[in-house]
N, CA, C and O atoms as a CHARMM CRD file, in Angstrom:
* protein
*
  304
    1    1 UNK  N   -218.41500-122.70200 163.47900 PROA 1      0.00000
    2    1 UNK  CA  -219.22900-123.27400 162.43700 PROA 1      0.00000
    3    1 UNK  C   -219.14500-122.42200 161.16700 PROA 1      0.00000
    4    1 UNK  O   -219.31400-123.08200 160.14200 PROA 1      0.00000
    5    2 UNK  N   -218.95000-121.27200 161.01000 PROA 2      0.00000
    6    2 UNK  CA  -219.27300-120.33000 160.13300 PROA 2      0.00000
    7    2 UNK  C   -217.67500-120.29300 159.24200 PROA 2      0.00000
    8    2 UNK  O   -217.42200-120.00200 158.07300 PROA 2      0.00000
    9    3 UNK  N   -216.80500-120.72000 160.37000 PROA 3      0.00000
   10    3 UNK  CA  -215.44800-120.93100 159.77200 PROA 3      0.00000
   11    3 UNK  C   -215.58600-122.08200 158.77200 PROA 3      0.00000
   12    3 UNK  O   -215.13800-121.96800 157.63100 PROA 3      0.00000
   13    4 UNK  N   -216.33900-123.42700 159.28600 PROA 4      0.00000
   14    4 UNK  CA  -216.85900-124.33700 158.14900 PROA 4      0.00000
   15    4 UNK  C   -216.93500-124.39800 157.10400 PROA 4      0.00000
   16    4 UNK  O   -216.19900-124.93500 156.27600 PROA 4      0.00000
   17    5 UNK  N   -218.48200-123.46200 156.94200 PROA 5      0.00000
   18    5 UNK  CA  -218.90900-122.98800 155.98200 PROA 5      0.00000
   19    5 UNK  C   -218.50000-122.57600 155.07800 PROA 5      0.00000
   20    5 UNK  O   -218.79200-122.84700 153.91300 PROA 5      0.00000
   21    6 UNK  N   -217.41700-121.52200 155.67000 PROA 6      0.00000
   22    6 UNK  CA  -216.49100-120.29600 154.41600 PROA 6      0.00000
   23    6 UNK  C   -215.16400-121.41300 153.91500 PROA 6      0.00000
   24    6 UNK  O   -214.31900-121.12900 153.06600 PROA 6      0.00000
   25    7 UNK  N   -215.22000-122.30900 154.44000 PROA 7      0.00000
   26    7 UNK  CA  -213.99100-123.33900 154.14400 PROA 7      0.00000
   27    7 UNK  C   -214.63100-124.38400 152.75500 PROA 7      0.00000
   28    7 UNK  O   -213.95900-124.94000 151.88700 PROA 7      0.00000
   29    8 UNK  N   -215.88400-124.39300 152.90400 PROA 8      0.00000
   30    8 UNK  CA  -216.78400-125.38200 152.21000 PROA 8      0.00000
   31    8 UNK  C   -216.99400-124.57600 150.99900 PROA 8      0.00000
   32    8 UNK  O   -216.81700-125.03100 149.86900 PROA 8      0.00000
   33    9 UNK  N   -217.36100-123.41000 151.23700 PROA 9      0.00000
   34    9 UNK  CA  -217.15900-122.60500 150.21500 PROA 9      0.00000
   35    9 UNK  C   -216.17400-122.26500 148.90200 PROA 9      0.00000
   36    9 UNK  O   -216.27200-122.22700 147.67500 PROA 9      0.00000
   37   10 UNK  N   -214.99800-122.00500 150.10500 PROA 10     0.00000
   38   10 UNK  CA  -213.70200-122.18100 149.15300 PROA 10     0.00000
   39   10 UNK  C   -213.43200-123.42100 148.04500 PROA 10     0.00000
   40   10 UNK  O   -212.93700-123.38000 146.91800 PROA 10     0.00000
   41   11 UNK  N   -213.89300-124.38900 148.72800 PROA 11     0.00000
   42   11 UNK  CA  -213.16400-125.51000 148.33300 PROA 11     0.00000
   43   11 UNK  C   -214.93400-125.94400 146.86900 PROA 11     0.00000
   44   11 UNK  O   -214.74700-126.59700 145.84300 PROA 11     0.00000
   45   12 UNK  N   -215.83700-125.57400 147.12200 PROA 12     0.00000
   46   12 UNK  CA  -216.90900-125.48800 146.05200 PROA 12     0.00000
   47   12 UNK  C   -216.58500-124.43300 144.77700 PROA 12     0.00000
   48   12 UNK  O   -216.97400-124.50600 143.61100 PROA 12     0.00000
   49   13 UNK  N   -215.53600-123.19600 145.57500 PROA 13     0.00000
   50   13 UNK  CA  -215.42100-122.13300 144.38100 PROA 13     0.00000
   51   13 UNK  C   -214.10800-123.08800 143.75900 PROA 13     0.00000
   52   13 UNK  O   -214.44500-123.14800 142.57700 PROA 13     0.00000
   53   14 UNK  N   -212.82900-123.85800 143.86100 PROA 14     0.00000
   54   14 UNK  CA  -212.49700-124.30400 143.75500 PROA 14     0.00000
   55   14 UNK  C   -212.58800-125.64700 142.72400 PROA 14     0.00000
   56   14 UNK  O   -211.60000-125.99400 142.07600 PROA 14     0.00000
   57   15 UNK  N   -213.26800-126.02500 142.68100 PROA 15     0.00000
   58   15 UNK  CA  -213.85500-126.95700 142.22200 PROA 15     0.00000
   59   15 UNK  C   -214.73100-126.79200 140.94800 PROA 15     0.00000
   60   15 UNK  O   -214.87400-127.63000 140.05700 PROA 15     0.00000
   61   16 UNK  N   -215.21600-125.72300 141.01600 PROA 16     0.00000
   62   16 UNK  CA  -216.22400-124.96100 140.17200 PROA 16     0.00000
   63   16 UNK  C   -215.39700-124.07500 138.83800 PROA 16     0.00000
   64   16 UNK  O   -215.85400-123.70800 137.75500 PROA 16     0.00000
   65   17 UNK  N   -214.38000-123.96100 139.27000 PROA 17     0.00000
   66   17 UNK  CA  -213.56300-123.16000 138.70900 PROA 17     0.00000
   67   17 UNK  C   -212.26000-124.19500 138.14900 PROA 17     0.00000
   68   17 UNK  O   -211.53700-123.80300 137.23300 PROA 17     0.00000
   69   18 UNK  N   -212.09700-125.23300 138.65100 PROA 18     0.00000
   70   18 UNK  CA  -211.61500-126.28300 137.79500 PROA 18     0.00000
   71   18 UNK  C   -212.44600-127.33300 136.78400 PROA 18     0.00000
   72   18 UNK  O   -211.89600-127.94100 135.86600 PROA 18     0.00000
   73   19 UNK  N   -213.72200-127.42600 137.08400 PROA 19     0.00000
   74   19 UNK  CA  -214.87700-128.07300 136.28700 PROA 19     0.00000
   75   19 UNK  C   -215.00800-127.28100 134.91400 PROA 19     0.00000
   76   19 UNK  O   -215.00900-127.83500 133.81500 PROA 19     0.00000
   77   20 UNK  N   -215.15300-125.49200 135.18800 PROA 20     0.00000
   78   20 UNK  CA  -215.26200-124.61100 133.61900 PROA 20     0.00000
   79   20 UNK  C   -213.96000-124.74500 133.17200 PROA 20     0.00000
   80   20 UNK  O   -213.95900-124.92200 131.95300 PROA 20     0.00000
   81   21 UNK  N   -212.27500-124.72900 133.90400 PROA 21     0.00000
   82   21 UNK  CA  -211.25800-124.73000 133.24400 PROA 21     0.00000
   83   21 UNK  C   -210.76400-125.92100 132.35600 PROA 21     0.00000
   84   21 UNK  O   -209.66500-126.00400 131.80800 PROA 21     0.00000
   85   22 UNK  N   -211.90400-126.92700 132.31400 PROA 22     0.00000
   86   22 UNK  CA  -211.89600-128.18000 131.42600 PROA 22     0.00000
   87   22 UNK  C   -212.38500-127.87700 130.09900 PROA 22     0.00000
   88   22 UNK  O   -212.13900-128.53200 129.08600 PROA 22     0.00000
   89   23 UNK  N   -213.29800-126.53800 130.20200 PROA 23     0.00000
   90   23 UNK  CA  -214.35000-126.53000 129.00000 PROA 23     0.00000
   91   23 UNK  C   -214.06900-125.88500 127.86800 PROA 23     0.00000
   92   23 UNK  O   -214.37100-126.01300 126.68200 PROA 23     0.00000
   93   24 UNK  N   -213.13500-124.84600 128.78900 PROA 24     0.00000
   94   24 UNK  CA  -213.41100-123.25500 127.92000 PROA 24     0.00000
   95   24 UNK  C   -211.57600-122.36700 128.45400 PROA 24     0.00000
   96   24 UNK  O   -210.75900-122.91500 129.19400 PROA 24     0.00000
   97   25 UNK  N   -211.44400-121.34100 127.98000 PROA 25     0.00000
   98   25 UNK  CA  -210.64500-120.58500 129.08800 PROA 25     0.00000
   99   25 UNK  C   -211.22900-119.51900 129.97500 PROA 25     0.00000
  100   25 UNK  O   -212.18500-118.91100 129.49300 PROA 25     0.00000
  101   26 UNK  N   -210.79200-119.14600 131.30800 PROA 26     0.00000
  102   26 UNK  CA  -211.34300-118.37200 132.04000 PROA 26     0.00000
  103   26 UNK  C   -210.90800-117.14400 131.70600 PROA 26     0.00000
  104   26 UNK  O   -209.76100-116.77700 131.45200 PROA 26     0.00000
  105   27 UNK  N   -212.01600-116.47900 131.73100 PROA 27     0.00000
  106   27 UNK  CA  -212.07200-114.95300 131.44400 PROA 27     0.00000
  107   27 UNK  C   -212.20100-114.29200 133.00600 PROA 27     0.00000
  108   27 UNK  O   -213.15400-114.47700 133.76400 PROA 27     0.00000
  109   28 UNK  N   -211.18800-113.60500 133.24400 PROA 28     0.00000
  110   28 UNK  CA  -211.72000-112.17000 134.42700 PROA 28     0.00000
  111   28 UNK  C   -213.26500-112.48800 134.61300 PROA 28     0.00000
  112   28 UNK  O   -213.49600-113.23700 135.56200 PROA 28     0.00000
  113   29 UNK  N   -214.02400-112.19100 134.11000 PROA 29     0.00000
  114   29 UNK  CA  -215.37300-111.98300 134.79700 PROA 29     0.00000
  115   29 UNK  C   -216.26600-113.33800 134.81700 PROA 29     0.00000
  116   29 UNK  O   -217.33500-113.46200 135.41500 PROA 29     0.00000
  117   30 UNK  N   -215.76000-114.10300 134.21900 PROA 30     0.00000
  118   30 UNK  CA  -216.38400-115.90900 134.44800 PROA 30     0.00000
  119   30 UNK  C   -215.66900-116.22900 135.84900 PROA 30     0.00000
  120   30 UNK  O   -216.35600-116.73800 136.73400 PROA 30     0.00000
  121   31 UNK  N   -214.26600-115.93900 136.08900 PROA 31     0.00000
  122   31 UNK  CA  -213.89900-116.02600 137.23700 PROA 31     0.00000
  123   31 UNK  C   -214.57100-115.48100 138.24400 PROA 31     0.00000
  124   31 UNK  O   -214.83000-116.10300 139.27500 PROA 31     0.00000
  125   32 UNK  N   -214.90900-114.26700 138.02500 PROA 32     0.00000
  126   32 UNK  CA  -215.34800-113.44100 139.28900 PROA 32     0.00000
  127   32 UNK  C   -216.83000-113.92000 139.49600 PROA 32     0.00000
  128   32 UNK  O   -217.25000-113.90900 140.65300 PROA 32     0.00000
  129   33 UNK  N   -217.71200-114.36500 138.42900 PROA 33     0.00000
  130   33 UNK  CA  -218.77800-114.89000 138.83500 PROA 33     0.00000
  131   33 UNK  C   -218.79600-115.89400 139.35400 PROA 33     0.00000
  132   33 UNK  O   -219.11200-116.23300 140.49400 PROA 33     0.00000
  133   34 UNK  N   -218.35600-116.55000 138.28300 PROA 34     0.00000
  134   34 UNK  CA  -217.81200-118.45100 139.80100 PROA 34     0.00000
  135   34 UNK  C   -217.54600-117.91300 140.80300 PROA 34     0.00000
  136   34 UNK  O   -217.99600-118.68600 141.64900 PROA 34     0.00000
  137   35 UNK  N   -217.02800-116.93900 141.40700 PROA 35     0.00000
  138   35 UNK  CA  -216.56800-116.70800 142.28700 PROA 35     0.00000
  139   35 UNK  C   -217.90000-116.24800 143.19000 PROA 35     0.00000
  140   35 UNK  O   -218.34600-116.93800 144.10700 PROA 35     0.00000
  141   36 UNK  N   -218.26800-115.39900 142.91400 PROA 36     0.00000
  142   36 UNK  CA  -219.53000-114.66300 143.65100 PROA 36     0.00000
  143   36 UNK  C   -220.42600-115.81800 143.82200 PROA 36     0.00000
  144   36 UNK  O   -220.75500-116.09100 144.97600 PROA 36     0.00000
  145   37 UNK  N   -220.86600-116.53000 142.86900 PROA 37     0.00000
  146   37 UNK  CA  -222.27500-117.38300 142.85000 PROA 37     0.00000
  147   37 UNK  C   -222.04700-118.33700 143.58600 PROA 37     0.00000
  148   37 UNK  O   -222.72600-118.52200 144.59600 PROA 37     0.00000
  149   38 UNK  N   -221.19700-119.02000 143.28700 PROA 38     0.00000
  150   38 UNK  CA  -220.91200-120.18900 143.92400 PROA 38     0.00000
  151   38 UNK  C   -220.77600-120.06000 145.35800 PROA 38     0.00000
  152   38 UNK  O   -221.41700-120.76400 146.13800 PROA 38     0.00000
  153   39 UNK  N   -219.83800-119.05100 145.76600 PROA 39     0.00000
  154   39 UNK  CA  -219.50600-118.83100 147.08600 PROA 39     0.00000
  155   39 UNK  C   -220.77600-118.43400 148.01900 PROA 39     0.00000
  156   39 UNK  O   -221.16300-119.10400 148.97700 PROA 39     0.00000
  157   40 UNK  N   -221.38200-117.15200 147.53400 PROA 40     0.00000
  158   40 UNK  CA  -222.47900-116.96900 147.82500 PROA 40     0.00000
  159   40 UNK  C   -223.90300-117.59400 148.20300 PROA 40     0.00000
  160   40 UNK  O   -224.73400-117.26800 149.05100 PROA 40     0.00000
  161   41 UNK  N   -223.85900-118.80900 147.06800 PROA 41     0.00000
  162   41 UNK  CA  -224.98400-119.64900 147.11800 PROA 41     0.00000
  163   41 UNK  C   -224.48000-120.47500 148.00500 PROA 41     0.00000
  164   41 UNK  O   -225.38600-121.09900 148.55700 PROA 41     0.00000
  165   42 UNK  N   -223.35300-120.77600 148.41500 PROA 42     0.00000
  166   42 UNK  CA  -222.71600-122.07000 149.41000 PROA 42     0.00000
  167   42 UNK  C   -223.29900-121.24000 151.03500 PROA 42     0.00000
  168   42 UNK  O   -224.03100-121.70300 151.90900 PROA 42     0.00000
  169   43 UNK  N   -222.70000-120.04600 150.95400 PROA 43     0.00000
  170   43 UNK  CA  -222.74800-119.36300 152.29300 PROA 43     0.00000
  171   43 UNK  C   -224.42900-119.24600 152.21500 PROA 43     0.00000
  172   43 UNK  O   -224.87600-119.23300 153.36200 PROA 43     0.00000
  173   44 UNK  N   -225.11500-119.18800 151.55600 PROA 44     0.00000
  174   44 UNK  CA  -226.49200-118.68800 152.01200 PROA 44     0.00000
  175   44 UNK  C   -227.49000-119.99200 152.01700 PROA 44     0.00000
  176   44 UNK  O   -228.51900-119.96100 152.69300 PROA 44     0.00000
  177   45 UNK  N   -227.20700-120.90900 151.38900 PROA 45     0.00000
  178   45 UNK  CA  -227.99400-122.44100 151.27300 PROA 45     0.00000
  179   45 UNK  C   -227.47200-122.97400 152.85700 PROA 45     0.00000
  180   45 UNK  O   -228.36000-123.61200 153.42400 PROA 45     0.00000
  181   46 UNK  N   -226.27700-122.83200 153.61000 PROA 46     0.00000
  182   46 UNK  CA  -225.25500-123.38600 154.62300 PROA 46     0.00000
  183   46 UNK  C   -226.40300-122.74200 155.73600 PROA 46     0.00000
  184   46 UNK  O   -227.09200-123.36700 156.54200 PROA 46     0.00000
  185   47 UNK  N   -226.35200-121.36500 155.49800 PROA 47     0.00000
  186   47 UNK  CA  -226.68100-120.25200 156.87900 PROA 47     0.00000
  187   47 UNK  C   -228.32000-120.44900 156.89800 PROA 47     0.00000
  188   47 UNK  O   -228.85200-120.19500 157.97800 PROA 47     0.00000
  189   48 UNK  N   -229.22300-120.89700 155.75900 PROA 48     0.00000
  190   48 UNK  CA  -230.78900-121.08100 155.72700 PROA 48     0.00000
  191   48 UNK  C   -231.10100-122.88600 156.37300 PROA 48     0.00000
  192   48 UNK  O   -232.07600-123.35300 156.96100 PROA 48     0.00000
  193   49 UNK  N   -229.93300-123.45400 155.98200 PROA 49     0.00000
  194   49 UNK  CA  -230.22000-125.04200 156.91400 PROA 49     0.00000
  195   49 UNK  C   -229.82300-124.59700 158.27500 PROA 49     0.00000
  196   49 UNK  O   -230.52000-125.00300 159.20500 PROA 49     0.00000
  197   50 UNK  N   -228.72500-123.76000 158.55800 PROA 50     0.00000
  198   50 UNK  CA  -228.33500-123.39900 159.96700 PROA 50     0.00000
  199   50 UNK  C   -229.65400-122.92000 160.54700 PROA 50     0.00000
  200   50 UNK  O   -230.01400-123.58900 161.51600 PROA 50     0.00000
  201   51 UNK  N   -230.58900-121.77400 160.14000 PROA 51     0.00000
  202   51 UNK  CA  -231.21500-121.30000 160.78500 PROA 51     0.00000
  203   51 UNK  C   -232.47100-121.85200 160.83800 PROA 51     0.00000
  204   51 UNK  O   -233.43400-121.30800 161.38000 PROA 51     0.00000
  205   52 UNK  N   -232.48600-122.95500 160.27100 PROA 52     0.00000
  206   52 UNK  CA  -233.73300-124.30100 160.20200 PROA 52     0.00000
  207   52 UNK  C   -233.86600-125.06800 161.28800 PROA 52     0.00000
  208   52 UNK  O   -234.85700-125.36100 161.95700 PROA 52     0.00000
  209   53 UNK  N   -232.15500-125.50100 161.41800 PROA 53     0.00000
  210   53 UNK  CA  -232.03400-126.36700 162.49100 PROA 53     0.00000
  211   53 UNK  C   -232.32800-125.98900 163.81200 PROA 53     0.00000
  212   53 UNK  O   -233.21800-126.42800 164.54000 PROA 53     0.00000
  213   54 UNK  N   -231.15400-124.78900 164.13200 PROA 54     0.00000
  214   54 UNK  CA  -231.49600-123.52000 165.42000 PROA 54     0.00000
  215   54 UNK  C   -232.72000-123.65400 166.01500 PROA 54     0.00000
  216   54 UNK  O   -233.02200-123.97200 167.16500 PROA 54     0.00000
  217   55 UNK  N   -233.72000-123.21500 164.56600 PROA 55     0.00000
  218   55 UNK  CA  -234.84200-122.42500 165.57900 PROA 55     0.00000
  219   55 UNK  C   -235.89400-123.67100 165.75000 PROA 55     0.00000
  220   55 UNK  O   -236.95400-123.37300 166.29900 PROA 55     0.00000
  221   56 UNK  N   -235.73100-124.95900 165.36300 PROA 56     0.00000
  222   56 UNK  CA  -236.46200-126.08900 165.82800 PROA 56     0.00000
  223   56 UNK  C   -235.64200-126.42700 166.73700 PROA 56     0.00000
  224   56 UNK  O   -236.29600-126.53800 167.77400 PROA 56     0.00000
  225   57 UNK  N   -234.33500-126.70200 166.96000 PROA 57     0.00000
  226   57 UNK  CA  -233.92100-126.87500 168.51200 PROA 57     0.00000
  227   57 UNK  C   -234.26400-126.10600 169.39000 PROA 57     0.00000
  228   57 UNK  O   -234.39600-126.57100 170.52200 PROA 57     0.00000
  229   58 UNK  N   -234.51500-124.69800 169.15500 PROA 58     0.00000
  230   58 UNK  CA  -234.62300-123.89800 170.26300 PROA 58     0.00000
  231   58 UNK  C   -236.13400-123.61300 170.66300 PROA 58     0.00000
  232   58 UNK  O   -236.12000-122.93900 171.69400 PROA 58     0.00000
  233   59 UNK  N   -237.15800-123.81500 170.33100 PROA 59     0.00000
  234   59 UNK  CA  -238.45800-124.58600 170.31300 PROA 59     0.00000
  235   59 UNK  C   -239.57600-123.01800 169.76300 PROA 59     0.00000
  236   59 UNK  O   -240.73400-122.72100 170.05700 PROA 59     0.00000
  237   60 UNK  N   -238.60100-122.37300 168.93500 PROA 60     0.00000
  238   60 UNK  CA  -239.28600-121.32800 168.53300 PROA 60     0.00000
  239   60 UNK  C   -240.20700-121.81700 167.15000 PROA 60     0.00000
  240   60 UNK  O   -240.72800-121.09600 166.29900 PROA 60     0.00000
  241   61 UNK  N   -240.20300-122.85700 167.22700 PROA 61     0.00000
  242   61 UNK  CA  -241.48300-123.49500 165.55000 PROA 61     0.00000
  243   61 UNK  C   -242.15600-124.61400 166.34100 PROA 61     0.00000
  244   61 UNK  O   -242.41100-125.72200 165.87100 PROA 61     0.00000
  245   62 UNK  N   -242.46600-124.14800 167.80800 PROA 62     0.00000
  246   62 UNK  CA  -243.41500-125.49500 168.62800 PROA 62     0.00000
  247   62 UNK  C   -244.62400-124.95200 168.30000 PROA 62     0.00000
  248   62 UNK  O   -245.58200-125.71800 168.20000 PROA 62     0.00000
  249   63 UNK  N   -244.80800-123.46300 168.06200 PROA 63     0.00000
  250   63 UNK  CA  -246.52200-123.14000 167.67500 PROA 63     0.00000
  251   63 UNK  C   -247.34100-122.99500 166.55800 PROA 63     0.00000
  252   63 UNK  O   -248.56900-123.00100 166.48600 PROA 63     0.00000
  253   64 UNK  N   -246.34400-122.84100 165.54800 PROA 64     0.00000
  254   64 UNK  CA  -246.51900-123.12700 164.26000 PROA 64     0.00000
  255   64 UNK  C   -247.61100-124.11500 163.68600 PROA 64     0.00000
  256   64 UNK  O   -248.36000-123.90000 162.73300 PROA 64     0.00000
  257   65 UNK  N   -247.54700-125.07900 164.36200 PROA 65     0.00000
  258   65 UNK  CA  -248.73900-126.15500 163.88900 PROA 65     0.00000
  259   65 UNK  C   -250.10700-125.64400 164.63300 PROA 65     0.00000
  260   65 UNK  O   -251.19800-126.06900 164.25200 PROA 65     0.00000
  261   66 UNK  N   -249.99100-124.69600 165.72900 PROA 66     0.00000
  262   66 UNK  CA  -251.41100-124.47400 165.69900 PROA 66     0.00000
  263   66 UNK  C   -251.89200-122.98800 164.96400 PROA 66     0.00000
  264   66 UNK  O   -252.74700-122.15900 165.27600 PROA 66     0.00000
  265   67 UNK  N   -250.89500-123.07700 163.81800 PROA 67     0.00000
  266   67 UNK  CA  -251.37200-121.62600 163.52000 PROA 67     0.00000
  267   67 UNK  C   -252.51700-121.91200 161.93900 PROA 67     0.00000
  268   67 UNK  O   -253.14500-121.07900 161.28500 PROA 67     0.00000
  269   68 UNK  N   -252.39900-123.49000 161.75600 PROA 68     0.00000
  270   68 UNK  CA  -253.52400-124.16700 160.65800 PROA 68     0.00000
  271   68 UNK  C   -255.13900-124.35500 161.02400 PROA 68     0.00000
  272   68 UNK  O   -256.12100-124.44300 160.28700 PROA 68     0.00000
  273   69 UNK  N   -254.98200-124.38200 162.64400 PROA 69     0.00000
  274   69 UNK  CA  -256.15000-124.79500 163.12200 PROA 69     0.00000
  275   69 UNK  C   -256.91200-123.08400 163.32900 PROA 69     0.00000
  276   69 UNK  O   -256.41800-121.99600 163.62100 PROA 69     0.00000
  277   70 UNK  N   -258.60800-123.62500 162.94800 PROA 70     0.00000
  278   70 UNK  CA  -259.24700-122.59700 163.05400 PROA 70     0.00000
  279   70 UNK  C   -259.97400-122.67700 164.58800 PROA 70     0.00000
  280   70 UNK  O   -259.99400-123.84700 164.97200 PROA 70     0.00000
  281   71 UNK  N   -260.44000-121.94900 165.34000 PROA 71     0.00000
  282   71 UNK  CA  -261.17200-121.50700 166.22000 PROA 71     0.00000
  283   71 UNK  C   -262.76800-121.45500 165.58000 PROA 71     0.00000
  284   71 UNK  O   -263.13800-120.79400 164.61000 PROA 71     0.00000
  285   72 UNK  N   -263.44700-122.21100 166.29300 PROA 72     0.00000
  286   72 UNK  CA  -265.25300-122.74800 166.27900 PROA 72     0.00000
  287   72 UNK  C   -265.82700-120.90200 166.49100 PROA 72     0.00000
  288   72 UNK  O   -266.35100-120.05100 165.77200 PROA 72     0.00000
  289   73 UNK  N   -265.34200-121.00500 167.91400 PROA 73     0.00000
  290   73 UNK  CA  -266.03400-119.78300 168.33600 PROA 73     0.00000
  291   73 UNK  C   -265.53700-118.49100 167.28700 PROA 73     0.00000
  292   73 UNK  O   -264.50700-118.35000 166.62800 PROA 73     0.00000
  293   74 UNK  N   -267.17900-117.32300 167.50500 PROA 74     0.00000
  294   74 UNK  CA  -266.72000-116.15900 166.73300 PROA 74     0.00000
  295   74 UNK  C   -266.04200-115.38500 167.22800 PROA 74     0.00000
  296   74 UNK  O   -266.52300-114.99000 168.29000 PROA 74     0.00000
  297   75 UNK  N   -265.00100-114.89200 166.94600 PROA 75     0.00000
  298   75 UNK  CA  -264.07100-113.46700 167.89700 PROA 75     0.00000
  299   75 UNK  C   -264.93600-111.64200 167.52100 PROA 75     0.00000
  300   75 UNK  O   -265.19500-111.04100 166.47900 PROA 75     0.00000
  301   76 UNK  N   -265.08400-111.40100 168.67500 PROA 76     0.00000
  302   76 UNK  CA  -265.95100-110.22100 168.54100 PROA 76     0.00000
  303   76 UNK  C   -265.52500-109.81300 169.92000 PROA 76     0.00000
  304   76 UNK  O   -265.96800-108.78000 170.42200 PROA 76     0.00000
């Protein structure tokens, strides 16, 4: 899956970097930021839905909903 991701990535830095080469010319460091941001934000938006999905399949957010509800009785 993670191979995916870094593939989805590529092909977003890709893309991103032909969208500014319409506008302007690329400079060294416009490159390298397309490069970082884009890639970066792909891999970390990818890996925060991954770890969304995970941990509701794996039933680690089943208690979560009772963590809204208050308790009547006083704790002492």
């Amino acid at each position: 899956m993670l191979v995916w991701i870094a593939l989805a990535g590529v092909v977003m830095v890709i893309g991103a970097l032909w969208y500014l080469s319409l506008y302007d010319a690329l400079y060294p460091s416009a490159i390298l930021a397309a490069i970082g941001g884009v890639f970066l934000s792909t891999l970390l938006g990818c890996g925060l839905f991954a770890a969304a999905f995970f941990s509701d399949k794996s039933g680690h957010d089943a208690n979560v909903g009772s963590a809204a509800q208050h308790d009547d009785e006083p704790r002492g």
